[in-house]
C-alpha positions in Angstrom: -43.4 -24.8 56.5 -42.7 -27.3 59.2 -40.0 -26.8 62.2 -39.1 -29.9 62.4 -36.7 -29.5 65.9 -39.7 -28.5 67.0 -41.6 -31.6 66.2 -38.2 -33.8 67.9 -38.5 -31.5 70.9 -42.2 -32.6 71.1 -41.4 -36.3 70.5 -38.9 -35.8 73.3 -41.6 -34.5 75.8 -44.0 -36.8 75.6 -41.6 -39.9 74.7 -40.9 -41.8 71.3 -43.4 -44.6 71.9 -46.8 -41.9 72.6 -45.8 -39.3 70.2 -47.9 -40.3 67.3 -51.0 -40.4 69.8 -49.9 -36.7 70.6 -50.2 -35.9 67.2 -53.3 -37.3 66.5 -54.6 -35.7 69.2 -53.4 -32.2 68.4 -54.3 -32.7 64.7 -58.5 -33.8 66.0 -58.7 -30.9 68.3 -57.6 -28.3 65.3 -59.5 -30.4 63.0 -62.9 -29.1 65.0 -61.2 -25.7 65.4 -60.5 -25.1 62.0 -63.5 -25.9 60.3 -65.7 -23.5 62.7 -64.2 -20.4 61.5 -67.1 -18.0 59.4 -67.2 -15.0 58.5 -70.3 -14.3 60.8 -67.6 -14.7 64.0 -67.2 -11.3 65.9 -63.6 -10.3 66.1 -63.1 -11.2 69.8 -64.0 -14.7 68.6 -62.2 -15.1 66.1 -59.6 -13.7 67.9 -59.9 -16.6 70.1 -60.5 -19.3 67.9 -56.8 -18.2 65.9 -55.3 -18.0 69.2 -56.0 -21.6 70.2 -55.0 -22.7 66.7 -51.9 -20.4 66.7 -50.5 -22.6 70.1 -51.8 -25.6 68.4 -49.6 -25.4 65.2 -46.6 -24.0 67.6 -46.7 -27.1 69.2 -46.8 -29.1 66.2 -43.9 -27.4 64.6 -46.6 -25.8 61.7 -44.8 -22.3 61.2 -45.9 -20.8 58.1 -49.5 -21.9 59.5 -49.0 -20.4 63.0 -47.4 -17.3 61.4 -50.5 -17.0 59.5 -52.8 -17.4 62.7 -50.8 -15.0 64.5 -51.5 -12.2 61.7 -55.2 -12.8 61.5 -55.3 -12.8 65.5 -53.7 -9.7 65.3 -56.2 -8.0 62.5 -58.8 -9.5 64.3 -57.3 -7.5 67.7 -57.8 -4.8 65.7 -61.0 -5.2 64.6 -60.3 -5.9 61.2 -62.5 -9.3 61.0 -62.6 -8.5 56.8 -59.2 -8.2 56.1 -58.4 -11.7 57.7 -58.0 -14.8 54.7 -59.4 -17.1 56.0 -59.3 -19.4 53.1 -56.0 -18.9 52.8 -55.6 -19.6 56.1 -57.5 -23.0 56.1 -55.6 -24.0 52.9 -52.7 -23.3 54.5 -53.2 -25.6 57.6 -54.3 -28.3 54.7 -50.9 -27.8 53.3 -49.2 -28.0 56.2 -50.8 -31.0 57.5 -50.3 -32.9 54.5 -46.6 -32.0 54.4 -46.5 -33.4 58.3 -47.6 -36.3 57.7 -45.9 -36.9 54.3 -42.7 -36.4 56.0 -43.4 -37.2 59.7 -41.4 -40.7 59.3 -38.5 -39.6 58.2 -38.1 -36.6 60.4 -39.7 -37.6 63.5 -38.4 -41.1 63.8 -36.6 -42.0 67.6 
């Protein structure tokens, strides 16, 4: 669920001692993303809006969740707003959030 070289890459980057202020960061910005997706978006916005929170969860290291943005961005591509999950989708990101932070000390420790 959670690529966690990716999440010691991205400590790396931004430095041990700002990391956790990276993450917070990340984590507010698809915070407000994620809870504006409805089923009355158009497909070229909700395109979009998975898009952003595809790279989001990329950075982050949230795989499973980014994998599931991707396939959603893609249906929605195609037009296919109905067959996208998005429940699944946001309990997905809840998962993965909570398994980030339930883990973060452990695995992303300098």
């Amino acid at each position: 669920m959670i690529d966690w070289d990716r999440v010691s890459e991205l400590r790396d980057e931004v430095g041990a001692e700002d990391f956790l202020e990276v993450v917070e960061m990340f984590l507010d910005e698809v915070n407000e993303e994620i809870d504006t997706i409805t089923d009355e978006m158009t497909a070229q916005e909700l395109e979009a809006k998975l898009h952003f929170l595809k790279g989001s969860a990329l950075n982050l290291g949230l795989k499973t969740f980014a994998e599931m943005c991707r396939v959603g961005e893609d249906m929605a591509r195609q037009g296919d707003v109905h067959g996208i999950d998005r429940p699944a989708i946001v309990t997905c990101y809840h998962a993965s959030i909570e398994a980030f932070e339930n883990a973060l000390p452990s695995n992303a420790a300098a």
